[in-house]
C-alpha atoms as one frame of an Amber mdcrd trajectory, in Angstrom:
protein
 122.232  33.773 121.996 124.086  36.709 120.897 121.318  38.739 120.790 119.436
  37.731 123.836 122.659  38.291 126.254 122.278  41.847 124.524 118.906  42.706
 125.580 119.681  41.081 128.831 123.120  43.694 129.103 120.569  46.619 128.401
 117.556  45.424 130.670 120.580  45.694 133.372 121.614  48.687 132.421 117.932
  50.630 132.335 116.967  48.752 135.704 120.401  50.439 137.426 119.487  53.704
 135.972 116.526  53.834 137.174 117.411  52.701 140.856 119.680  55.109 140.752
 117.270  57.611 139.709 115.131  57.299 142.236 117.752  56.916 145.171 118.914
  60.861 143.564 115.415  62.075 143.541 114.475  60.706 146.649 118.086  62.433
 148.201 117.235  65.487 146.571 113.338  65.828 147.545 114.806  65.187 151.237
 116.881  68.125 150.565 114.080  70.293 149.411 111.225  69.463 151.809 113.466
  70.220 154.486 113.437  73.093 156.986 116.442  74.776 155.838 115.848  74.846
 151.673 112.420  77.091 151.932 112.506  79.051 149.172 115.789  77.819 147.684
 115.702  76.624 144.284 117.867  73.937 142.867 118.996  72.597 139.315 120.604
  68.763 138.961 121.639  66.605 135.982 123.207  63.466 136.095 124.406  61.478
 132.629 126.812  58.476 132.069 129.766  59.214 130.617 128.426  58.367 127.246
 125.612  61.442 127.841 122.988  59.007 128.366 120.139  60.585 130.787 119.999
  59.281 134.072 118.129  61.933 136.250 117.108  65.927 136.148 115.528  68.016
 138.683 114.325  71.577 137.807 117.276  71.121 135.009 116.370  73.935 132.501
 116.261  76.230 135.091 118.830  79.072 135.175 120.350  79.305 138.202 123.380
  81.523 139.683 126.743  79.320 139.082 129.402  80.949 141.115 132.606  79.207
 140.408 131.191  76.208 138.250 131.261  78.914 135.618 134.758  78.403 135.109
 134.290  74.959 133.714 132.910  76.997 130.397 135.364  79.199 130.048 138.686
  76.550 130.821 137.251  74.534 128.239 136.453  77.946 125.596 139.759  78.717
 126.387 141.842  75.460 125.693 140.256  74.875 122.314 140.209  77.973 120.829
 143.957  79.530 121.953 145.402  75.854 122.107 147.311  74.215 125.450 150.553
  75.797 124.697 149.343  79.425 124.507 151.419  81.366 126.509 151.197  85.309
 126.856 154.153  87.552 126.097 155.835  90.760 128.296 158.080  92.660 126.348
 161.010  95.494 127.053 161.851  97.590 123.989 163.017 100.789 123.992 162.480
 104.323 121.474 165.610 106.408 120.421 169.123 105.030 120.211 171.849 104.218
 122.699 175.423 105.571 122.182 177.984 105.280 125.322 175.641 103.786 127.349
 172.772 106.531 127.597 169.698 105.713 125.593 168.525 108.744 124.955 164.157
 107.882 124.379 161.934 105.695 127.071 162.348 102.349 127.807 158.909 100.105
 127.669 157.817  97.290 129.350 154.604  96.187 127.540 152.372  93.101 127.768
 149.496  91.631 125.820 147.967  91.067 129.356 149.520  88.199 130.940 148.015
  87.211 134.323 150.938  85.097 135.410 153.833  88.017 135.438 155.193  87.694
 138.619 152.999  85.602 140.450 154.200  83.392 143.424 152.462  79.753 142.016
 155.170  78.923 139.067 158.863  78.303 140.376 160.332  80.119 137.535 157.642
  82.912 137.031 158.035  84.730 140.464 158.396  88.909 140.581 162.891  87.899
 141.190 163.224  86.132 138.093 161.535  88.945 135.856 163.469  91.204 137.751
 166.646  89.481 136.658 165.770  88.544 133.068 164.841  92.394 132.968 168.007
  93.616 134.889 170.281  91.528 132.324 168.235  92.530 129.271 168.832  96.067
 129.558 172.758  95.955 130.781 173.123  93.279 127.770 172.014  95.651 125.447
 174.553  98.468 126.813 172.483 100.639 128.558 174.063 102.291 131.749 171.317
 105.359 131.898 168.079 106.145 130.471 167.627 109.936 129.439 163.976 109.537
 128.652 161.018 107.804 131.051 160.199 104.477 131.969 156.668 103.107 130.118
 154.782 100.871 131.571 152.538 100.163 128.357 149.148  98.747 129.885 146.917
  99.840 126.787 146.601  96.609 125.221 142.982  96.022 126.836 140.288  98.707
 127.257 140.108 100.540 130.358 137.504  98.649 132.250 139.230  96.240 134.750
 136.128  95.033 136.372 133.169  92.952 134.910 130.037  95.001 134.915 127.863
  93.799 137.748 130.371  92.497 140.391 129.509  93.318 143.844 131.528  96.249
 145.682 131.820  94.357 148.538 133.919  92.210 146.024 136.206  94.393 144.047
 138.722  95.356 147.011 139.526  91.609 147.681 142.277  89.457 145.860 139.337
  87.368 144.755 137.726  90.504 143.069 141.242  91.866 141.247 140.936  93.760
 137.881 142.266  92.365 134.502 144.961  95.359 133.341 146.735  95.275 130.073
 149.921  94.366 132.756 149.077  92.798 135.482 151.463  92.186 138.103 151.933
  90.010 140.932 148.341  88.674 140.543 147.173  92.061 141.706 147.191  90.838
 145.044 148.574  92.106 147.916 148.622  90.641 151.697 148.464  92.936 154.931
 149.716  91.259 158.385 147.114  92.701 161.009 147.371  92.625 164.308 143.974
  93.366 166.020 143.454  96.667 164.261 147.022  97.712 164.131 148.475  97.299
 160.499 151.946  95.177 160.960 153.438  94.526 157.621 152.434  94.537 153.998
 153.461  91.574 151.308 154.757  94.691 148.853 154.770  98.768 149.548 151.899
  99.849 148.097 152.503 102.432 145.915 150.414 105.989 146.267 147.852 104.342
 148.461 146.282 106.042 151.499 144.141 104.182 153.918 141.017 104.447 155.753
 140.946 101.893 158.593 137.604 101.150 160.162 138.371  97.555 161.857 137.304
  96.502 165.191 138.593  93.359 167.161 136.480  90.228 168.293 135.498  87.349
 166.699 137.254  83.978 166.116 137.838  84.377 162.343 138.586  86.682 159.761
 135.316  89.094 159.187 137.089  91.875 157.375 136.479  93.550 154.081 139.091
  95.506 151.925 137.463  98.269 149.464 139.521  99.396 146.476 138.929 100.928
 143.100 140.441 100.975 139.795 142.858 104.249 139.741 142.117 105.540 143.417
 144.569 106.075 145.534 142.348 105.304 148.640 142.070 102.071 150.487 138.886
 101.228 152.990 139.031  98.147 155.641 136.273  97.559 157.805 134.876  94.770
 159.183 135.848  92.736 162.360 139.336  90.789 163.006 139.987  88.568 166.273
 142.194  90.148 168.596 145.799  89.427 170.223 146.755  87.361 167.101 148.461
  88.678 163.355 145.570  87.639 161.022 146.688  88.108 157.137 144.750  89.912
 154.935 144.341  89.755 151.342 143.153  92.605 149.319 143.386  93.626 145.212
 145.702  96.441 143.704 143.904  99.715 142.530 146.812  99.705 140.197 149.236
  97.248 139.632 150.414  98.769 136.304 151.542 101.798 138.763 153.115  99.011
 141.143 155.090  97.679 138.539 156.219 101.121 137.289 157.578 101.907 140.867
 159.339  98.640 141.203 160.976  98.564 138.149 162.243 102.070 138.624 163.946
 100.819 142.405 165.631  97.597 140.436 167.187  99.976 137.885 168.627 102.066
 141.037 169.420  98.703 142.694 171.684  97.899 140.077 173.607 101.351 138.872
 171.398 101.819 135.818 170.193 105.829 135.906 166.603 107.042 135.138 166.530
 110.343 134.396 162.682 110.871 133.419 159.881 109.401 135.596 158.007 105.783
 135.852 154.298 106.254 134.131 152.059 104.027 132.672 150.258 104.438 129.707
 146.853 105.061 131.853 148.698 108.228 133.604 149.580 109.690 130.246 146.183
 109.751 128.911 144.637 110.809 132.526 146.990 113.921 131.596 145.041 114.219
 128.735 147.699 113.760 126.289 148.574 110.423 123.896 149.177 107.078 124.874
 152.624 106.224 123.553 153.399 103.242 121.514 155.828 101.088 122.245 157.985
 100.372 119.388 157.863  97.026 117.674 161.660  97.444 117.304 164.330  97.101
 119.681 163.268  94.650 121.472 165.836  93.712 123.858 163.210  91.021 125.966
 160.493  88.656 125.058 159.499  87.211 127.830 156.612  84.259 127.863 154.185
  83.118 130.319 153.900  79.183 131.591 151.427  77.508 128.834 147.525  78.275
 129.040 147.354  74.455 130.338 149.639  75.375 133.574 147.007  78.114 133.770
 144.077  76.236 133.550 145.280  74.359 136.387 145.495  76.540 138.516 142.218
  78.043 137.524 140.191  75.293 137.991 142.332  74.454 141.284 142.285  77.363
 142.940 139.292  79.302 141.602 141.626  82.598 140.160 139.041  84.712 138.898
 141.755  86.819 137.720 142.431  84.254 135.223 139.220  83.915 133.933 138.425
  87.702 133.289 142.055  88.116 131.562 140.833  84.972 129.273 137.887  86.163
 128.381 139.207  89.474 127.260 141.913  87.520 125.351 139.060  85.645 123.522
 137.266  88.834 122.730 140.651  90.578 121.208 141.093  87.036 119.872 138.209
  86.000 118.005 136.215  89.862 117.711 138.874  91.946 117.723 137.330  93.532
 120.617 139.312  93.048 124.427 136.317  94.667 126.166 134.602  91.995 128.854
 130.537  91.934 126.722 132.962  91.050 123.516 134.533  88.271 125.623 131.394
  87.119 126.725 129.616  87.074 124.086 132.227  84.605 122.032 132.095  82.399
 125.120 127.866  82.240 124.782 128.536  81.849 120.788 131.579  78.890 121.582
 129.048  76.892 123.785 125.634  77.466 121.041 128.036  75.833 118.737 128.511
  72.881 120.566 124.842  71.920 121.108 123.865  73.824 124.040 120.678  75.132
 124.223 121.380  79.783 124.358 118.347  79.564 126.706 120.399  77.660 129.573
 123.380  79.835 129.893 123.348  83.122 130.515 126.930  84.709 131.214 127.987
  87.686 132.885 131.597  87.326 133.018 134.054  84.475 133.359 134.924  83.076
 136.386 131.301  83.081 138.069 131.894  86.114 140.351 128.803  88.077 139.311
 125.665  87.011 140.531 124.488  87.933 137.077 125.559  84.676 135.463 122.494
  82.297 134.949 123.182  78.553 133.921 121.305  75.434 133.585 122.642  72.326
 135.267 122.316  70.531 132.244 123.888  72.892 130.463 127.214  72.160 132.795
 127.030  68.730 131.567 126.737  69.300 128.498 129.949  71.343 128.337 131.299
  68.703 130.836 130.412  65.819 128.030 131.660  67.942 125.445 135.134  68.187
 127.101 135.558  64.567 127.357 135.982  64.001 124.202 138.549  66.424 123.630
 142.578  65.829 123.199 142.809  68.610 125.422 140.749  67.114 128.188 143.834
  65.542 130.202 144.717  69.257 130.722 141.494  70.554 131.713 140.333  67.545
 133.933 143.682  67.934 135.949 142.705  71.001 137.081 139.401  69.799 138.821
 139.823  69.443 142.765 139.076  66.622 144.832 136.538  67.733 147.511 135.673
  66.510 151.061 133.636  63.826 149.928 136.333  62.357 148.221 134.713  63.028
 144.183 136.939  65.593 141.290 134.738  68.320 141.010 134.943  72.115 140.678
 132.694  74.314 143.415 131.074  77.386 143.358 130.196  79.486 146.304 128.690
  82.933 146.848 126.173  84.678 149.533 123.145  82.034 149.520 124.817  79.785
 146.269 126.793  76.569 146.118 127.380  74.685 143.158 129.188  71.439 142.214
 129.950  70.008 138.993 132.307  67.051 137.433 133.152  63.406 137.086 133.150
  60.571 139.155 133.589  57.050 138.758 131.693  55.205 140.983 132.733  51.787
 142.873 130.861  49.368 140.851 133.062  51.086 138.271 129.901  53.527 136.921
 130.905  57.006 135.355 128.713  60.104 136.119 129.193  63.309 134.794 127.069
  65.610 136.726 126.231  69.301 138.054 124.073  70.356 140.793 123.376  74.153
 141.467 121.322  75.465 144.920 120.702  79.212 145.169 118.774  81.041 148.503
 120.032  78.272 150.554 119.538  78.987 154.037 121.259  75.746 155.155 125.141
  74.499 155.244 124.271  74.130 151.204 128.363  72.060 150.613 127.465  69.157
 153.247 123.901  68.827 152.176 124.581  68.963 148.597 127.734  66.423 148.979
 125.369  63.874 150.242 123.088  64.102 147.424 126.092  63.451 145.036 127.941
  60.820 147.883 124.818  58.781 146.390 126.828  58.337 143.243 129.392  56.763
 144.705
């Protein structure tokens, strides 16, 4: 009896699959024959929770992730530095104090935290580094500082920006740099009136701009272009008129922003600087040697929220900030080697270890921005599946949005590219873990792809 109710429980169980298999295929060949999907190309895998195969289309094809990306390296990340990694900004100083003068440089130096004064943690904003810094340095007696203030950003390599990221990208907060400090998110917001600049979230420091707006439209059309180190600023594009529209654009160089900040809180509160605010970068654009900053005299540690506040916020809010800084903490990590193809390539290594087929993933970077990346939507469920059965997985699945349609998934979008992939339990109390990929889609690719995956429901 035992045995027949058995074979009964998987004849069920095949028979769903398969309807469901063919109500997919039949969504997703409606998608492809129609008007709008000419030339597009599309990858989808669906399992059960347990892995179990329940329908592919085109599913060892690479295809161009945009965001979904992130759901490799979140997952990288939490299992190789651990939930409760948190990054570290130090102050130490070089010389000695006597009467209140510390005659050598004071250093502020970080092992590349991406959190250090950002606005999304209560206790992590740009005010309460400013006090814990303030109080640090009158705690340990020091009224004036003879020598200059370091800002010590040489604990990555110089490059900021993943090779291949669009230009069009790199002057927007979603294309900011990784620095050895980064500051404030290395964002920055202008208020704009028409074409008129009103108001900026910070000063920026040593930046000229180029302003090449016009007004019309109904909606943001505006571009910012930055650089790494330049001191010049382009906006162009189109803003409506007769209303302040806010802006967002990335820092050329927040290490210098931090620098000049720091410098106006030590004036704020009586403490003297007698030398000048550099950074580390400046010194060796002189031409002359980066200076260390001593492992001694510390006078502040002070620690980032844990990598699984981080994640959250990754996966939540797509900050591809984040993900760059966590792939060059992998590379120094696990190679020894901060530089972004060291970071990479231990990500690509990470997911070969854990089944997935090298052929199906492709990376470029880590939080999808470069059209470079190349990924298989089976390959996303794989890593998906993989996660699952993690004790980290709580903090990773957190981070996972709910979208329109109602279903906890993380989305991708670039020029022409939409992606979706996650879990989803369905009403008759079904779990799918899936991922579904469309690039050179000339159609509204979110709606049409949502009701592909609404048929999991």
């Amino acid at each position: 009896m035992k045995k027949t109710l058995a074979v009964l429980t998987l004849s069920v169980q095949i028979v769903t699959a398969q309807n469901m298999a063919q109500k997919l295929d039949k969504a997703t060949k409606d998608l492809m024959d129609s008007s709008g999907a000419v030339a597009s190309s599309l990858s989808f895998y669906v399992s059960d929770e347990s892995g179990n195969f329940i329908y592919e289309y085109q599913g060892s094809k690479g295809l161009s992730t945009a965001s979904t990306q992130k759901i490799f390296t979140a997952a990288a990340a939490l299992e190789t530095l651990g939930k409760n990694y948190t990054y570290t900004t130090t102050s130490s100083y070089s010389g000695n104090i006597s009467g209140g003068n510390l005659s050598g440089n004071l250093f502020i130096s970080s092992n590349g935290d991406p959190t250090l004064g950002s606005w999304r943690y209560e206790a992590y904003k740009p005010e309460s580094f400013k006090k814990k810094l303030i109080e640090a340095i009158k705690n340990s007696g020091i009224t004036k500082i003879s020598g200059d203030l370091v800002i010590d950003d040489s604990y990555f390599d110089h490059q900021t920006i993943p090779g291949g990221w669009p230009w069009d990208d790199l002057g927007n907060y979603y294309g900011a740099g990784v620095w050895g400090i980064n500051w404030r998110e290395n964002q920055f917001d202008i208020n704009i009136n028409g074409t008129d600049f009103k108001s900026f979230s910070y000063p920026l420091e040593n930046v000229k701009w180029l302003n090449d707006l016009k007004a019309g439209g109904s909606s943001d059309q505006s571009l910012i272009f930055t650089a790494p180190h330049s001191n010049v600023a382009l906006i162009n594009g189109m803003l409506p008129g007769g209303k302040t529209v806010t802006v967002s654009g990335s820092a050329p160089n927040p290490p210098v922003q931090l620098a000049t900040e720091v410098k106006q809180w030590l004036k704020e509160s009586g403490i003297e600087l007698s030398g000048k605010a550099i950074t580390n970068s400046q010194i060796e654009l002189d031409g002359k040697q980066a200076l260390e900053a001593p492992k001694n005299n510390v006078i502040l540690t002070y620690q980032s929220p844990t990598l699984d506040k981080i994640i959250y916020w990754f996966l939540r809010k797509s900050v591809n900030l984040y993900g760059e800084t966590l792939i060059k903490t992998l590379g120094k990590e696990k190679k020894g080697n901060p530089s972004f193809k060291s970071g990479v390539a231990y990500l690509k290594e990470f997911w070969k270890s854990k089944g997935i087929n090298p052929n199906m993933i492709n990376f470029a970077d880590g939080s999808g921005l470069s059209p470079q990346n190349y990924v298989a939507a089976k390959a996303e469920v794989q890593a998906l599946l993989y996660a699952k059965k993690q004790s980290w997985f709580e903090s990773y699945y957190d981070g996972f949005p709910v979208q329109d349609n109602g279903m906890k998934m993380k989305s991708g979008t670039m020029r022409d590219t939409k992606s979706f992939a996650g879990y989803h339990t369905a009403k008759d109390g079904k779990k799918y873990v899936f991922s579904i990929i469309v690039n050179n889609y000339q159609g509204s690719g979110s709606a049409e792809l949502q009701k592909i995956l609404n048929v999991l429901k």
